[in-house]
C-alpha positions in Angstrom: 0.0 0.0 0.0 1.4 3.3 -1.0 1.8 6.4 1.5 1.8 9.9 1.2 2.7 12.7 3.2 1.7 16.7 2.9 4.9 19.5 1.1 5.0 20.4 4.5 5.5 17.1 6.4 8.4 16.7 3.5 9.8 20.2 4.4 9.7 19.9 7.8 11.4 16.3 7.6 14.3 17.6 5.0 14.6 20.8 7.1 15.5 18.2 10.4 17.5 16.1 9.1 19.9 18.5 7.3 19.8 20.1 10.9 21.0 16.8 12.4 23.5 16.3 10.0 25.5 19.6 9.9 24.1 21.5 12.7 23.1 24.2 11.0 27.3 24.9 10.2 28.2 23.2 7.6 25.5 25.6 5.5 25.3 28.6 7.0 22.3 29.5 4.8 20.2 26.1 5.3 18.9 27.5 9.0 17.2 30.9 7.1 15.8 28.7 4.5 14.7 26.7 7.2 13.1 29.1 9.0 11.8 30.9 5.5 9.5 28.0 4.8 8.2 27.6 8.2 7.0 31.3 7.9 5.8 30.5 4.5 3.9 27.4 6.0 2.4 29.5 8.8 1.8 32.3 7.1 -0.9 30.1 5.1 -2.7 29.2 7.6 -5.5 30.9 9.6 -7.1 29.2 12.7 -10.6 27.8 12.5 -13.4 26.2 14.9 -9.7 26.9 17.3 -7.5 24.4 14.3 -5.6 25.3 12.3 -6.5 24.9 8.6 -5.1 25.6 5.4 -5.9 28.3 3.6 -6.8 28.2 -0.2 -7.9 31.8 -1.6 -9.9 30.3 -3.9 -12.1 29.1 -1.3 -12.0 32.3 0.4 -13.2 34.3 -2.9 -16.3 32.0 -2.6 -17.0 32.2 1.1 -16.6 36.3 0.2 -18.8 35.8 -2.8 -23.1 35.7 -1.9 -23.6 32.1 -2.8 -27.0 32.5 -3.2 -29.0 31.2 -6.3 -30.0 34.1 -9.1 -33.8 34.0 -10.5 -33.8 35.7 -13.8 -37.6 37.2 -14.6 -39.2 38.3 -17.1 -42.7 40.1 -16.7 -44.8 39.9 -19.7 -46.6 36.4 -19.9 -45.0 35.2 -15.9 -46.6 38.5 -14.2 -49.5 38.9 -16.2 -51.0 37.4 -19.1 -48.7 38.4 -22.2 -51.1 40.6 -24.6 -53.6 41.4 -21.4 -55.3 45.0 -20.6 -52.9 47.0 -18.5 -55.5 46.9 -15.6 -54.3 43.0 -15.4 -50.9 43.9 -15.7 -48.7 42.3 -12.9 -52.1 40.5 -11.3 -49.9 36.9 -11.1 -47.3 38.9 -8.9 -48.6 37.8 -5.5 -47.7 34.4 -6.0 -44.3 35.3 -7.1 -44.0 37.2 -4.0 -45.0 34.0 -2.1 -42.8 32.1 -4.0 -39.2 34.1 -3.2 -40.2 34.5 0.5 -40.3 31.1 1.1 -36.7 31.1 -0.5 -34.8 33.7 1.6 -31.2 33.1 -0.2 -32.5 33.7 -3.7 -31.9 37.3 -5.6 -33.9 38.3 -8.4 -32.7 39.9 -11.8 -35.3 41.3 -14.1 -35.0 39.9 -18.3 -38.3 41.3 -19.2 -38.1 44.0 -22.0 -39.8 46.4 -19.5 -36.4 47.0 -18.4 -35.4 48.8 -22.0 -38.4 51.3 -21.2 -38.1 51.9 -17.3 -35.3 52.3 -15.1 -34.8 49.7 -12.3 -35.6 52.0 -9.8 -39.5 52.5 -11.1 -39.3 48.4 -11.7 -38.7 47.7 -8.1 -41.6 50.0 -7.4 -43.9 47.7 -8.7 -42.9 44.7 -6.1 -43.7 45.0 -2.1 -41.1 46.5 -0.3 -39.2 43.2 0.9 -38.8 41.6 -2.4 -37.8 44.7 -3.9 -35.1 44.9 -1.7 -34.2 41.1 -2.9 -34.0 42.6 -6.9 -30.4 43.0 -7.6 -30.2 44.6 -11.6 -31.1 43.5 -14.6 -30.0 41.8 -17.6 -27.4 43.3 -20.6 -29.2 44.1 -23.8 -28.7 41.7 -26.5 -27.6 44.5 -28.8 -24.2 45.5 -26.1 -23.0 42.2 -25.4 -19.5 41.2 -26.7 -18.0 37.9 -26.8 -21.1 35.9 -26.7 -20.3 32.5 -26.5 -20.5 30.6 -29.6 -23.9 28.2 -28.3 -25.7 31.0 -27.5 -25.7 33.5 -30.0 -29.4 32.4 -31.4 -30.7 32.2 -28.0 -31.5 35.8 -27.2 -32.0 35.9 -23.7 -30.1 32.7 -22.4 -27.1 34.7 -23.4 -28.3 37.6 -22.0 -28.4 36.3 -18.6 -24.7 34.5 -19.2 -23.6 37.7 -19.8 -24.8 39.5 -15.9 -23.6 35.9 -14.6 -20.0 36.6 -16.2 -20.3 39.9 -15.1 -21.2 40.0 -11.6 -19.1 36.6 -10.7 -22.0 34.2 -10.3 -21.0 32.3 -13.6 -20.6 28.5 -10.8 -23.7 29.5 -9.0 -27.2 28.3 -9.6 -29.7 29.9 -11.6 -33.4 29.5 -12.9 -34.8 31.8 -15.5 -39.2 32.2 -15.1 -39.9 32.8 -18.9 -42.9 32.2 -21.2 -40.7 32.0 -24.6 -38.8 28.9 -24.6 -36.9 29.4 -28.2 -35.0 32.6 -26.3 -33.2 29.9 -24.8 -31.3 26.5 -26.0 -33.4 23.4 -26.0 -34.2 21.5 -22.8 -32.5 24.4 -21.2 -32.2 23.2 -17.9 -32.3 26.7 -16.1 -34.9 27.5 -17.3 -38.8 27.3 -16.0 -41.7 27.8 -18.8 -44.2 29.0 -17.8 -48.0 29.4 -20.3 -48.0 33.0 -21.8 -51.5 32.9 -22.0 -52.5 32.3 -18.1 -49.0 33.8 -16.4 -47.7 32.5 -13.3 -50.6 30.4 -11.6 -50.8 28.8 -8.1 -50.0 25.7 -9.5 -47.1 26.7 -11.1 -45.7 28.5 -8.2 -45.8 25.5 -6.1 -43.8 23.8 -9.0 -41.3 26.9 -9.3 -40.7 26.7 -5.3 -40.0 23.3 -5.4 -37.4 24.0 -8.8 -35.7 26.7 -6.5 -35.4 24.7 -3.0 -33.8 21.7 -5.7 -31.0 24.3 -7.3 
């Protein structure tokens, strides 16, 4: 059976025995190097749960970053019936408001084209107070993206939403996009929840969506 040990068991075990053998005289410099990589080794380290643990910054950029999953939205067809008289218009918002509350660790960025016309400010305005605070931007227009990746340049919106995940370092978190118009994204998208244009975001589709966003 093989064996291993850690770079710093093998330091710590050449630094010794080169200590043993020449006392630290023979090579007047081996003692600083010595004591170089022990600083090195402990510098590394910070103490945790009262052990000590190595630490890997790339780790610590994740611990710094909001892990939270990202719920792309768009209005027309989720919030209200798509085509519907303005006096309907975001009528299917309560049970998107149920929906997100019972997911506390989930941020919200608005895809609907209504972002082209209003600024987010006046969006958020249209969502009670506690789940406006929870809306966190919104999406790139096609038009300014650069360096779409290749799959998704005929998938309008898919790509628009890889582009604010790129953007705001979320690209390895989760994400579900509400939508009513499945060809803006690739096929059997897997992010992505479809919901009918014609009736919006119904009860029984926001038990479904609470259930896709307690699974991400």
């Amino acid at each position: 059976m093989s064996s291993w040990v850690t770079p710093r068991a093998a330091r710590t075990c050449f630094s010794a025995r080169l200590k043993s053998a020449w006392g630290g005289t023979l090579f007047p410099g081996i003692a600083s190097i010595s004591a170089q990589w022990d600083q090195k080794d402990h510098d590394q380290r910070v103490p945790l749960g009262g052990q000590v643990m190595k630490k890997w910054p790339s780790l610590d950029r994740h611990r710094q970053t909001h892990a939270m999953p990202t719920l792309f939205l768009d209005f027309d067809g989720v919030l209200h019936p798509e085509f519907c008289h303005e006096s309907r218009h975001f009528c299917c918002l309560p049970v998107l408001e149920e929906v997100v509350r019972q997911v506390p660790d989930c941020e919200l960025v608005i895809t609907s084209t209504w972002r082209l016309q209003q600024p987010l400010g006046r969006l958020r305005e249209r969502f009670s107070r506690d789940v406006a605070a929870r809306i966190v931007g919104a999406t790139p227009k096609i038009g300014d993206l650069v360096d779409v990746p290749q799959p998704l340049v005929s998938y309008e919106r898919e790509a628009e939403c890889n582009a604010w995940l790129r953007a705001h370092d979320r690209a390895y978190l989760p994400w579900l996009a509400v939508d009513d118009r499945s060809w803006l994204y690739r096929p059997f998208c897997r992010s992505l929840f479809l919901v009918e244009g014609r009736t919006g975001l119904t009860s029984l589709l926001g038990e479904q969506l609470l259930s896709r966003l307690r699974n991400l």
